[in-house]
C-alpha positions, 0 to 999 in steps of 0.5 A: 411369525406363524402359528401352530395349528392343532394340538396332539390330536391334529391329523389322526381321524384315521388312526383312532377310527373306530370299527362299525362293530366297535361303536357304541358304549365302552364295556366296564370289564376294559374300562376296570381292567386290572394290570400288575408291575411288569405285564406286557401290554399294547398301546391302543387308543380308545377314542371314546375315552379321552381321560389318560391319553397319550400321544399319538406316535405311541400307538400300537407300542408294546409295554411294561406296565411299570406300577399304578398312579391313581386310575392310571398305569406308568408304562415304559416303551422304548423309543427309538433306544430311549426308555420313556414312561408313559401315563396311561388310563387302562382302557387304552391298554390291552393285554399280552404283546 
């Protein structure tokens, strides 16, 4: 038997590269970014942040911030026809999508 290698995060130096402008510190205002049930949102990792990450195929999906858990939003996307709800650090989410 083989084993896997990698995690979540395998074969995405590409996907969350980071611009040369956008290096450097995460501003507070997008960390504390505030959001209410039924905003729609875009999936956008922020690679500096690893707290409330989701998984790599969602990136750059539209959503609707579902309700607040703690520091993190439930989103719901659809998937391929599927609803699937997401658990996501609002610096990962942008607004309007």
């Amino acid at each position: 038997m083989t084993t896997r290698h990698g995690g979540s995060r395998s074969r995405t130096r590409k996907t969350f590269r980071k611009n040369v402008k956008e290096h450097g510190k995460i501003s507070m205002t997008r960390y504390f970014q505030k959001f209410n049930e039924g905003d729609r949102v875009l999936l956008k990792i922020e690679p500096g942040v690893q707290k409330g990450l989701y998984h790599a195929r969602f990136h750059g999906y539209p959503a609707t911030v579902v309700k607040r858990q703690g520091s993190c939003y439930i989103v719901a996307i659809n998937d391929l026809g599927k609803r699937k709800e997401l658990y996501v650090h609002p610096v990962h989410l942008k607004k309007g999508a």
